[in-house]
C-alpha positions in Angstrom: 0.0 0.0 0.0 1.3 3.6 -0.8 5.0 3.5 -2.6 7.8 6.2 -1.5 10.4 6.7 -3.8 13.1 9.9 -3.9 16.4 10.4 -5.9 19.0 13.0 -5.2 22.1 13.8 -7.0 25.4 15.5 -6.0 28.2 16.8 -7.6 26.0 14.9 -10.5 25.1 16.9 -13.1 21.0 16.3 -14.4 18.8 18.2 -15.5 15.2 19.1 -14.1 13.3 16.8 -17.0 15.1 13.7 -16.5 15.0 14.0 -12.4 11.1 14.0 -13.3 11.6 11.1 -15.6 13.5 8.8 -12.7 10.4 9.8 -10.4 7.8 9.1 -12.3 9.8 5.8 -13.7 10.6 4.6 -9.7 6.7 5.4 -9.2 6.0 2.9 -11.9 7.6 0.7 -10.0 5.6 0.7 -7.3 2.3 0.5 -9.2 2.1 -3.0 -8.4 1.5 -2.0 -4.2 -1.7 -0.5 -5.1 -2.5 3.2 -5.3 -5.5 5.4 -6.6 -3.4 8.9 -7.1 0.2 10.5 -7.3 2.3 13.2 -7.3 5.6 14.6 -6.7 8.2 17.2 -5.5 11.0 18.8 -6.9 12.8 22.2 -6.7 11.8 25.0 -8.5 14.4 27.8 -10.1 14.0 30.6 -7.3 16.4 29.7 -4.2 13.7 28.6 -1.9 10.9 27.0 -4.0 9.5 23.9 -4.4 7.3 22.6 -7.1 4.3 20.4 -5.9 2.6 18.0 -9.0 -0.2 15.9 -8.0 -3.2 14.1 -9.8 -5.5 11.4 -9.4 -5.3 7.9 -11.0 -2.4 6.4 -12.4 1.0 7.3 -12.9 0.7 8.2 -16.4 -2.1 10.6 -15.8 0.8 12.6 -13.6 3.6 12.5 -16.0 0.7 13.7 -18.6 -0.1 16.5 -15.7 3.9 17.3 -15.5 4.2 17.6 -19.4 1.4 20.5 -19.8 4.0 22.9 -17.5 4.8 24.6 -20.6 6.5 27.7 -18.5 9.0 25.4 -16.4 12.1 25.4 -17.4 12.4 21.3 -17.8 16.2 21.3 -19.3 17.9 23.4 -16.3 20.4 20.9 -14.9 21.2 21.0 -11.0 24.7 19.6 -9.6 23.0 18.9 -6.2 18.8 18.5 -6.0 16.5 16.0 -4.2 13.3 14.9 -5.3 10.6 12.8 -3.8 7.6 11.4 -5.1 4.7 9.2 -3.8 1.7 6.7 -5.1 -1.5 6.8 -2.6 -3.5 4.5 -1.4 -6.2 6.3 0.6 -7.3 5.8 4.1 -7.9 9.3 5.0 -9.8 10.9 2.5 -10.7 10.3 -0.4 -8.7 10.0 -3.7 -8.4 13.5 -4.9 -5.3 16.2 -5.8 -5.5 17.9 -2.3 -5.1 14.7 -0.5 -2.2 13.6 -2.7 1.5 13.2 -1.3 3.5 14.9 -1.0 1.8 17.4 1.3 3.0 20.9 2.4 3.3 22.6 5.8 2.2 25.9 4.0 1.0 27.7 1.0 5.2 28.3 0.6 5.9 24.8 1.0 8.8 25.2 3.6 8.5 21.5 4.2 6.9 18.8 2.2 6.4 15.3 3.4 5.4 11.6 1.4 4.3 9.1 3.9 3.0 5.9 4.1 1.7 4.3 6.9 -1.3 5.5 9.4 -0.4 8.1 12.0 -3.3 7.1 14.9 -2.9 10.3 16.7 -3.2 12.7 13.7 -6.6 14.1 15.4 -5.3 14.8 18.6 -2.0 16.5 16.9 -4.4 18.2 14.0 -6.5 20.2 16.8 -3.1 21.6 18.9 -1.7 22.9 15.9 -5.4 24.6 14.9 -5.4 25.8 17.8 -2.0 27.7 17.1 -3.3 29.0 14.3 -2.0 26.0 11.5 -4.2 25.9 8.8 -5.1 22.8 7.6 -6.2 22.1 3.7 -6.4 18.0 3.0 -8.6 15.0 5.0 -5.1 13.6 5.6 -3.3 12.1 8.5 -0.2 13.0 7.0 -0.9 16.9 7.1 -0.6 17.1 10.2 3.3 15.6 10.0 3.9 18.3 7.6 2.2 20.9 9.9 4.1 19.9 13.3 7.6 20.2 10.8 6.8 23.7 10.1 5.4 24.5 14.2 9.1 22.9 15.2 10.8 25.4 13.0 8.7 28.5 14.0 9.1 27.9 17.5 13.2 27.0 17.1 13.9 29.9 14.5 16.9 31.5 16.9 18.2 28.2 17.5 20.9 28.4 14.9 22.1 24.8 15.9 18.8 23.3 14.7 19.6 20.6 12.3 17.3 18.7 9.9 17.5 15.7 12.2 16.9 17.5 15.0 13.7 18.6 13.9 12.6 15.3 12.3 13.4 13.6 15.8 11.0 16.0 17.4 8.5 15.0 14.6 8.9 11.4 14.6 8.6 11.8 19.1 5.1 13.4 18.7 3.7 10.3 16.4 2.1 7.1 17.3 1.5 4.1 14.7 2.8 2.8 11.7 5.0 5.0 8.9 8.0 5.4 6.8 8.1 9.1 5.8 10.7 11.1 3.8 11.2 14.9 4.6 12.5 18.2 2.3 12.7 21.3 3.4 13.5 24.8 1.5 15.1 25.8 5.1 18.0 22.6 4.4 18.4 22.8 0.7 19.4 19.6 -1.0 19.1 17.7 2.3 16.9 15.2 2.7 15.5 13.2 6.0 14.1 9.4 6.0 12.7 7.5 8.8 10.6 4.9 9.4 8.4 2.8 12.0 6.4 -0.3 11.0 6.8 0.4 6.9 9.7 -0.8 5.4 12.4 1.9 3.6 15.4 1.4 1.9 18.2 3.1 0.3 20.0 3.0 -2.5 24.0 4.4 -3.6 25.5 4.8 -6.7 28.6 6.0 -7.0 31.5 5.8 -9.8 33.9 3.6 -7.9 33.0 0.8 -5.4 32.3 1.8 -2.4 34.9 1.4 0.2 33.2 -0.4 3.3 30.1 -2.7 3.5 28.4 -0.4 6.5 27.2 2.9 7.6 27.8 3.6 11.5 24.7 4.8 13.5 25.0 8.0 15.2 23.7 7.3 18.6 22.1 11.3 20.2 23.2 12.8 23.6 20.4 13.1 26.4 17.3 14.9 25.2 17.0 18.8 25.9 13.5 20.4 25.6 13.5 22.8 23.8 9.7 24.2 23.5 7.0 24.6 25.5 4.5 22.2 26.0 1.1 21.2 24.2 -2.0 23.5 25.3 -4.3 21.7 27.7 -1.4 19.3 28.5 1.5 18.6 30.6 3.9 16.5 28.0 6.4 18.6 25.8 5.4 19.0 22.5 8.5 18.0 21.1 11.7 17.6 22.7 15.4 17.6 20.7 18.6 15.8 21.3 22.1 17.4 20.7 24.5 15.2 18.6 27.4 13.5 20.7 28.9 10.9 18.3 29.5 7.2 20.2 31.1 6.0 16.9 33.4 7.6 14.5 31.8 8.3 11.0 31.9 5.9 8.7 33.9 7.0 5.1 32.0 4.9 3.1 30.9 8.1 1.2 34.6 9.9 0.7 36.9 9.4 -2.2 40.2 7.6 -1.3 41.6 11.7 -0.7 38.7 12.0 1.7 36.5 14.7 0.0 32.9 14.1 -1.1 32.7 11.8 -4.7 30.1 12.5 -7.2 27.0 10.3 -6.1 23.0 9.4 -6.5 20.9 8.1 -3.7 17.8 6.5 -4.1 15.3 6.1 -1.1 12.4 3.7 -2.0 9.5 1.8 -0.3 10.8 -1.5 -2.2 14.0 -2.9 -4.6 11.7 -3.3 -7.1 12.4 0.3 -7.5 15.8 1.1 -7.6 17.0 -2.1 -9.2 17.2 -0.4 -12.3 19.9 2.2 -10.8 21.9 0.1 -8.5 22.0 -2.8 -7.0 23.7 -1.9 -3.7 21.5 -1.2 -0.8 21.0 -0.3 3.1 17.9 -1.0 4.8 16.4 1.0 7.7 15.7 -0.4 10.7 12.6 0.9 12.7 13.5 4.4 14.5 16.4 4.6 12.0 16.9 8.1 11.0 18.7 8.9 7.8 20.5 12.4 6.9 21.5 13.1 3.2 23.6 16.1 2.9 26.4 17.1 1.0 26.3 13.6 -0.6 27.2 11.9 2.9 24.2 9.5 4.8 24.2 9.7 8.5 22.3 7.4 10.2 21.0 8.8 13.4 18.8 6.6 16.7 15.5 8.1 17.6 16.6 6.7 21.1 20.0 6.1 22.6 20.6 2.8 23.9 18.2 1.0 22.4 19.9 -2.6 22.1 19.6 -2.1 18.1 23.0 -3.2 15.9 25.2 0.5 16.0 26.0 -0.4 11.9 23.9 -1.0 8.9 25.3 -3.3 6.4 25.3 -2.1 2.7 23.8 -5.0 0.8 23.5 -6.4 -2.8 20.3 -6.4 -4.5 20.0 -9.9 -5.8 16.8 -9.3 -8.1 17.3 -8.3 -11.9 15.2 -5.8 -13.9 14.2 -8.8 -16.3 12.4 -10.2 -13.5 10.2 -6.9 -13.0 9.6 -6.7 -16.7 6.6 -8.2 -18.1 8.8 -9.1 -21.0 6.1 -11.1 -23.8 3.3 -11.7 -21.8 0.4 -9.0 -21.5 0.3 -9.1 -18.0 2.6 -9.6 -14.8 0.0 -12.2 -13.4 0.4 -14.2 -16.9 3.5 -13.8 -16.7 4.1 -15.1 -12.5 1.8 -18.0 -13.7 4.0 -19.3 -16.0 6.4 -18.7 -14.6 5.7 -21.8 -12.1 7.8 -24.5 -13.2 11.0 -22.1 -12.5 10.2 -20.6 -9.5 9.2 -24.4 -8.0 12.2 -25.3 -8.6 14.2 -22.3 -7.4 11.9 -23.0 -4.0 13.7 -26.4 -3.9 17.1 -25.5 -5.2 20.4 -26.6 -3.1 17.5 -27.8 -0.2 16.1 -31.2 -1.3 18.6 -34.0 -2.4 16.2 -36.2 -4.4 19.4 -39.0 -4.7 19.2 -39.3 -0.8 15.6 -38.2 -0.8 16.8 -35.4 2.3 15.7 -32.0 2.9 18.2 -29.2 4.4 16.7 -26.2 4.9 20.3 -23.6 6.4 17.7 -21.3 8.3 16.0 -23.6 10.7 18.8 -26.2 11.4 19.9 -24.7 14.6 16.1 -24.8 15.7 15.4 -27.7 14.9 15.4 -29.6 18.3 13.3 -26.7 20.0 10.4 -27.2 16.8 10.1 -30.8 17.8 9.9 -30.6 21.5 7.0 -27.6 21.1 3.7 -28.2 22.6 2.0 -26.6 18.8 2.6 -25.1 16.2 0.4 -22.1 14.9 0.2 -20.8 11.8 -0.5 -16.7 11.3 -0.7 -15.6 7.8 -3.6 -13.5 5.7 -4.9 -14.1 2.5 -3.0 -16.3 0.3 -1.0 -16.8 2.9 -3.1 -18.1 4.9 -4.1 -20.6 1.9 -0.9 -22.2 2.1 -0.6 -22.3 5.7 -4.2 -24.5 5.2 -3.2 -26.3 2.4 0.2 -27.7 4.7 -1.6 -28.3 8.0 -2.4 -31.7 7.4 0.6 -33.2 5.9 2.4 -31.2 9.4 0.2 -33.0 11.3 0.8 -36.4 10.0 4.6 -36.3 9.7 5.3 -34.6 12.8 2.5 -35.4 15.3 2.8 -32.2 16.6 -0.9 -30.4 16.7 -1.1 -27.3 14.7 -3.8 -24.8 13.9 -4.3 -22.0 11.2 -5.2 -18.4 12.1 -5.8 -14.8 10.0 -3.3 -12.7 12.0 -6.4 -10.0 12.4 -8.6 -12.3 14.1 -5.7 -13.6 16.2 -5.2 -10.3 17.6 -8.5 -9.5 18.1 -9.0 -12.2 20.1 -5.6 -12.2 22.3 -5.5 -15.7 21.4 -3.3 -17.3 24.4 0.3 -18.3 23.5 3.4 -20.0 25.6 6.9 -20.2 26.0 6.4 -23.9 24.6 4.6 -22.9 21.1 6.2 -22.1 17.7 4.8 -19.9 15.6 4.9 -19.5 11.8 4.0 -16.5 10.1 4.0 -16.5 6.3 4.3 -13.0 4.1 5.0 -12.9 0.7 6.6 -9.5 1.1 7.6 -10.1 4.9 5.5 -6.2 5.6 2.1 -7.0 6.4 0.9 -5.2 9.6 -1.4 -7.6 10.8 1.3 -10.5 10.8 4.3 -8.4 11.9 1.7 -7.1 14.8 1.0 -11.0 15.7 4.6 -12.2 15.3 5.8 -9.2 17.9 2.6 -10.3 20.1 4.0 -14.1 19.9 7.6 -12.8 21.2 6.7 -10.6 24.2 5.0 -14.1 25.0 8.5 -15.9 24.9 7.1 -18.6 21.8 9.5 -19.3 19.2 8.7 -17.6 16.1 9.8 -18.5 12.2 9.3 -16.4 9.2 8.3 -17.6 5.9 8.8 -14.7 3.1 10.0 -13.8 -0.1 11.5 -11.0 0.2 14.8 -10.4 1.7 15.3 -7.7 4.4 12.0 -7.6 5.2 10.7 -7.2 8.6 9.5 -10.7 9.7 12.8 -11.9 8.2 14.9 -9.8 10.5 12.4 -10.0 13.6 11.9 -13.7 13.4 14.2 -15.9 15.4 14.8 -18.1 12.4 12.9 -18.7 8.8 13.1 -19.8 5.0 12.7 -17.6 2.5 11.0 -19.3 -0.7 13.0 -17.7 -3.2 9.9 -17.2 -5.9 11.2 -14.2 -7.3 9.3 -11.1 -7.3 5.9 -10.8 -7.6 4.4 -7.8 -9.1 0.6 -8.8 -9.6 -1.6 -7.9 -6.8 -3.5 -11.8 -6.8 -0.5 -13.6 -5.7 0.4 -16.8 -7.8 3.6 -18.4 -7.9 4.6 -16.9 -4.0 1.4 -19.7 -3.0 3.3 -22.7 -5.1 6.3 -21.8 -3.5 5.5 -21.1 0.3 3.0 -24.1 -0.2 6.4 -26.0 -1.3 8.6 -24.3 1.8 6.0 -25.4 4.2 5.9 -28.9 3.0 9.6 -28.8 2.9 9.5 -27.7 7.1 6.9 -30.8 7.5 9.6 -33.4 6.1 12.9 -31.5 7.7 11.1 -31.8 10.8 9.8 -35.6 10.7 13.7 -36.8 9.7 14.0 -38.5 12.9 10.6 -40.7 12.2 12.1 -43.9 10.6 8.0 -44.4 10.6 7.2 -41.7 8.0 10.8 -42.6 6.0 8.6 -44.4 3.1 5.9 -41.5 3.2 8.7 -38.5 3.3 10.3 -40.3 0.4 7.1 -40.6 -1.7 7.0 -36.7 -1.2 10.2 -35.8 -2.7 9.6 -37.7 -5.5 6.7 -35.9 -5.8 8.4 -32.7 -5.2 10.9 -34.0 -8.4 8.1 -34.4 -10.5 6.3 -31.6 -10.2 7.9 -29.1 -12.7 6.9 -31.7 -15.2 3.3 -31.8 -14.1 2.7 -27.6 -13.9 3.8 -27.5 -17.4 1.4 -30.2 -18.0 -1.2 -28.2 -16.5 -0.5 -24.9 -18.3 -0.3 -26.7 -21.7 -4.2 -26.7 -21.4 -4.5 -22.9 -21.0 -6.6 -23.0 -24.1 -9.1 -25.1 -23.3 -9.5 -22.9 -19.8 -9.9 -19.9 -22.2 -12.6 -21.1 -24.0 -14.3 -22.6 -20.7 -14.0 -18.9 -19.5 -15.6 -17.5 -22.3 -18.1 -20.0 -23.2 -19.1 -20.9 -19.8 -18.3 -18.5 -16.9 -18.3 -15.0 -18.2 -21.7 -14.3 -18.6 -22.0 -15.5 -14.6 -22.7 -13.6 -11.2 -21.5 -16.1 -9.2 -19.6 -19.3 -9.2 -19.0 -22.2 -6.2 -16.0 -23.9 -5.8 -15.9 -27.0 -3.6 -13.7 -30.3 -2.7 -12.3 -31.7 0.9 -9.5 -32.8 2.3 -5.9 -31.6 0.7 -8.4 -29.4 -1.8 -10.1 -27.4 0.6 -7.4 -24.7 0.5 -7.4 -24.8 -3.2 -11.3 -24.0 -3.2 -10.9 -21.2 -0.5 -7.6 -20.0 -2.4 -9.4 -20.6 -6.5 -12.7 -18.4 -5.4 -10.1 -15.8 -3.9 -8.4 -15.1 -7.2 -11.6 -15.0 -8.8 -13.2 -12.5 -6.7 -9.6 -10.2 -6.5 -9.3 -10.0 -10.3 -12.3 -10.8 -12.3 -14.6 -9.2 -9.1 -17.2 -12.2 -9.6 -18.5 -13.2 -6.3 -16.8 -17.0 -6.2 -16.9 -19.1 -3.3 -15.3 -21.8 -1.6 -17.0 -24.4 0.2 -15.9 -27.4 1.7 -17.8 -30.6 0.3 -18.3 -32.2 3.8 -20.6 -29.3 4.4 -22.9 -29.2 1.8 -25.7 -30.3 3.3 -25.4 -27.8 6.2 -26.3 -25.4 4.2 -24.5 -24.8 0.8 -26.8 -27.2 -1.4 -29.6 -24.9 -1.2 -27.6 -22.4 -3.4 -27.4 -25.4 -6.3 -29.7 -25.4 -9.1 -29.3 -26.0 -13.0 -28.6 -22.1 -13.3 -25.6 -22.2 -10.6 -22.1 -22.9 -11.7 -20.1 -25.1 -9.9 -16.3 -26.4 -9.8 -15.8 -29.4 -8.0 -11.9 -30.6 -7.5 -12.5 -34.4 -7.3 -8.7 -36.1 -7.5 -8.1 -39.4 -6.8 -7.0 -39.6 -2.8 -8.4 -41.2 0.4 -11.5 -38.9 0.0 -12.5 -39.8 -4.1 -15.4 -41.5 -2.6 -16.7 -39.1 -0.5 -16.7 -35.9 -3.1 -17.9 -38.5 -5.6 -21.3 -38.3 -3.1 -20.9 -34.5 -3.3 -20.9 -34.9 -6.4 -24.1 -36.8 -7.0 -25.9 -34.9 -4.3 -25.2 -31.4 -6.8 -26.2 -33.0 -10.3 -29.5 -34.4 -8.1 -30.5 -30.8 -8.1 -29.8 -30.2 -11.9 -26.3 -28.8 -11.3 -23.9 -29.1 -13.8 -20.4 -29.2 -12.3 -16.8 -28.6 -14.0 -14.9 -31.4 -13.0 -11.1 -30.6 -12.1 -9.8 -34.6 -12.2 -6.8 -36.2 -12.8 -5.7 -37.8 -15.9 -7.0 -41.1 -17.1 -9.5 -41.1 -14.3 -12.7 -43.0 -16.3 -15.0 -42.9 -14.1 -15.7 -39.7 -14.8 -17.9 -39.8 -17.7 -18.1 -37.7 -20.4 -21.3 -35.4 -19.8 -19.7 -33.4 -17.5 -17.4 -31.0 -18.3 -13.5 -32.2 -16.7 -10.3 -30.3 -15.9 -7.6 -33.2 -16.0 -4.6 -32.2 -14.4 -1.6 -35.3 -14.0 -2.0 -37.1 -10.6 0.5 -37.2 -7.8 1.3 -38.1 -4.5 -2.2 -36.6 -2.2 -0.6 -33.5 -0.2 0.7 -32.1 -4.0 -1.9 -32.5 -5.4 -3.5 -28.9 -4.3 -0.4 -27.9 -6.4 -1.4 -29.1 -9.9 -4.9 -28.2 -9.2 -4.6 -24.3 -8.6 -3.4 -23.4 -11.5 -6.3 -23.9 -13.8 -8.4 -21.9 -11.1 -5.2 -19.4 -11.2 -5.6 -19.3 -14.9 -9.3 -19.1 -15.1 -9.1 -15.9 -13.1 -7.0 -14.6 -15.5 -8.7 -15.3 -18.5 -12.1 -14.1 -16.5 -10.6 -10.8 -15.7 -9.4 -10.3 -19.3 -12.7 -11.0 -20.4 -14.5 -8.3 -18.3 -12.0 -5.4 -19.3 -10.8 -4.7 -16.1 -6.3 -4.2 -15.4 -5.7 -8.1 -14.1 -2.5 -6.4 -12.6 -3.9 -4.0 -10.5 -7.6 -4.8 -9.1 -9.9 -1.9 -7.9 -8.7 -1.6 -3.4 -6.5 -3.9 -3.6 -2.7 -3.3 -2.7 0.0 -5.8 -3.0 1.6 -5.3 0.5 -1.0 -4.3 3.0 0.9 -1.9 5.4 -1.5 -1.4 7.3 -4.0 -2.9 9.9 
């Protein structure tokens, strides 16, 4: 949700136009998180002004916006500038210019602010600074950040000392909830000010030669010194600033070899999806980080001294490549993520199963694994998808580790205060490793002493560093909203946690064995499965289109697949789709069944085949007329009902073979309605917040 991206040169020469190109480029991006306007910041030509561009709707409607400025001078170049733009995904307001990023603290635009996040004391903060006479122009939360920037300054303006992290400390003191922000300011020319709290925020460097050391020291502050008075009506300071005493010397990771500053290019962003393009060497901020760009050096700076958190930050390399965010020959990212299947299976499994020895080896848990196996449960805390996979898996945990384990959405497990102990583990499952309902649950889960594992794609993130040990399922990135190949592959890590675990079961050796050779055979079978993409695309068409609503049911391993099919439907193609467990038919469900209701059923041949074979006699006894998704060379299925085959494997796999024709119908019912597959109406890719 929401995407923060900013670029600044030094001692780089570039002119005004192309600084609005690299914006608007990093913003694109980012469309993939989800937004419904944009907009941008950049300087102007007089020495303290800032030009503020903002319009609703996609990206390309702002660049259009941007163009129109006939009078700007667009091919001015600037040796040292910083820019910062934003896509918004409202919560506050709705989607219109005025509530746009990047917001102003005034008409003159002394500071100017992109955010993303939810700042939960906005109304208490909005009415002190009304009350001092703050005028206040958006529905925003984040006004008010920009608003308490600009009180800060008016009430330090003799304090000469005041420095741009000063005044973002006392900002970033007065806030409560979740936010990455980025600050400019026509009062610290070319300086710019990232922090961040619950959203994640990284930077980027490019420079002309490699850069000397792998980290940036953090600047840890003196004790704090109010320096203004306090809120009206209340006894707390309104903000109170720290004076710099360095515990570490600087690191010189930003000089040339003769010490002076080197020509460079930062880029901050919300995700590497972003600045892959530029560079490939990164630093990621912690929470309460606060970063300082000025004269082309980055300080990093502690909102708190003493706060047990690592005093460097290493300078990483960006292992993703720009082919892998390009949509390259297909007409859409989620066509393109679907096919991409039988690779990113495999890159799931890669240098972790032996399939001569039939062993699994997963680096991140090994050192755990003794604790896992003695736990009381295991619990599962995901949303969404994720939550899909964590459903699909449960059984197959159950029965190779003996271990009880339940599945719960991470809102409803907070909501609840669901009881945990010092004896549980807990797993939570992200695609993107930022979703604030799991990160909330997982930081629950450790104040209560349980173990906790992270299961992500996406190094960096925040359950991979706050977890006490994880996997991450190395799918690649994933730019469509409906997640596709991130639910093969965490449905392939968790399996792969199920059999590391069970090793020391001679019992299960036979069953962990016919697993892996399913897991071998299963790039085979997806490309089985997508070589009938044709046949889904007329089904689609001929079929399902014209349809309101559509029912999905099996049992067993195929539950998930139901609940996880009628989700994509519903995200992309917005046809109301549901997934109903077969065993429950008759509690309800069959009264929706009638010759004019369409129905999937997912009848494979497992323990169960008898059972959904009585589901499906009880629907055609009402006139239904089922789609069949079977396996291959299964005959008695007869031939007046319409079939999906799909190649059969071992039972707790099969959910793997059979979610890709739902995947692909989806697709090819979205297509079919005229709406962007990539990008669904409130959706976001990574949901920041609760």
């Amino acid at each position: 949700m929401c995407g923060i991206f900013a670029y600044l040169n030094y001692l780089t020469e570039v002119d005004r136009q192309t600084i609005a190109d690299i914006l608007t480029n990093g913003l694109k991006r980012l469309e993939y998180r989800g937004y419904d306007s944009a907009g941008l910041a950049i300087d102007g030509d007089g020495d303290k002004e800032v030009l503020i561009y903002k319009q609703v709707g996609k990206v390309a409607a702002l660049q259009k916006l941007i163009e129109e400025q006939k009078s700007i001078n667009w091919q001015r170049t600037f040796t040292a500038h910083c820019g910062m733009a934003h896509t918004r995904w409202a919560t506050h307001g709705q989607p219109s210019p005025t509530n746009s990023h990047p917001h102003r603290s005034d008409p003159k635009n002394e500071f100017t602010v992109v955010h993303n996040g939810i700042i939960t004391n906005y109304r208490e903060l909005k009415l002190v600074l009304e009350k001092k006479g703050y005028a206040f122009e958006s529905e925003t939360d984040t006004e008010a950040i920009a608003k308490l920037a600009k009180y800060i300054w008016d009430s330090q303006k003799g304090n000469k000392q005041l420095t741009f992290t000063d005044l973002v400390k006392g900002v970033v003191k007065e806030l409560e909830g979740a936010f990455a922000m980025i600050f400019k300011s026509v009062h610290f020319p070319n300086e710019v000010v990232a922090t961040r709290r619950g959203s994640p925020l990284l930077i980027g460097v490019k420079t002309p030669k490699k850069l000397k050391v792998d980290f940036v020291d953090v600047e840890f502050g003196g004790i704090a010194e109010e320096i203004s008075g306090t809120v009206e009506g209340s006894s707390e300071p309104l903000n109170t600033l720290e004076v710099p005493q360095l515990r570490r010397s600087e690191s010189r990771a930003f000089l040339s070899e003769d010490g002076v500053p080197q020509q460079i290019e930062y880029f901050l962003a919300s995700d590497p999806s972003a600045v892959v393009e530029h560079t490939k060497t990164v630093l990621y901020l912690l929470d309460d980080d606060i970063a300082h760009i000025r004269d082309g050096e980055l300080r990093i700076h502690r909102l708190r001294r003493d706060d047990g958190i690592s005093s460097i930050r290493s300078i990483q390399t960006l292992e993703i490549e720009l082919a892998e965010i390009m949509k390259g020959s297909f007409d859409h990212f989620m066509q393109k993520e679907i096919y991409e299947q039988p690779d990113s299976v495999v890159n799931t499994m890669r240098g972790r199963v032996n399939f001569d020895t039939h062993k699994v080896t997963l680096g991140g848990l090994k050192s755990y694994l003794p604790t896992i196996r003695r736990c009381r449960r295991i619990v599962f805390i995901a949303c969404g998808t994720s939550y899909h996979s964590a459903l699909a898996t449960r059984a197959i945990f159950e029965e190779l580790t003996e271990i009880p384990v339940s599945t719960e959405l991470a809102s409803d497990f907070l909501d609840r205060k669901t009881p945990i102990f010092r004896d549980d583990v807990c797993v939570f499952i992200s695609q993107s490793g930022e979703t604030a309902d799991t990160i909330l649950a997982m930081r629950y889960c450790l104040e209560r002493g349980a173990l906790c594992v992270g299961v992500t794609n996406t190094v960096g993130s925040s359950i991979s560093r706050e977890s006490h040990c994880g996997v991450h399922i190395n799918a690649g990135p994933e730019i469509g909203v409906a997640s596709t190949k991130a639910y093969t592959s965490q449905y392939i890590a968790l399996v792969m946690i199920a059999i590391q675990l069970s090793e020391d079961r001679t019992s299960m050796t036979a069953r962990r064995n016919e697993i892996i050779d399913g897991l071998h055979a299963l790039p085979g079978h997806i490309k089985e499965v997508l070589a009938i993409d044709q046949e889904l695309q007329r089904l689609a068409k001929d079929v399902l289109h014209k349809e309101k609503s559509l029912l999905i049911m099996g049992r067993g391993f195929q539950n998930a697949t139901c609940l996880e099919g009628a989700l994509k439907i519903k995200e992309v193609s917005y046809m109301h789709s549901e997934g109903i467990l077969a065993g429950e038919l008759k509690h309800g469900p069959l009264a929706l069944v009638d010759e004019n209701m369409p129905v999937i059923l997912i009848m494979t041949r497992d323990s169960l085949y008898p059972k959904v074979r009585s589901a499906l006699e009880q629907v055609t006894a009402r006139k239904g007329q089922p789609i069949i998704i079977c396996n291959k060379g299964d005959d008695a299925i007869g031939t007046e009902n319409k079939t999906i085959r799909v190649p059969q494997t071992i039972d707790c796999l099969q959910g793997l073979l059979t979610i890709i024709p739902l995947q692909l119908l989806s697709y090819h019912l979205a297509c079919l309605a005229g709406v962007d597959v990539d990008f669904p109406r409130n959706l976001a890719k990574s949901v920041t917040v609760e």
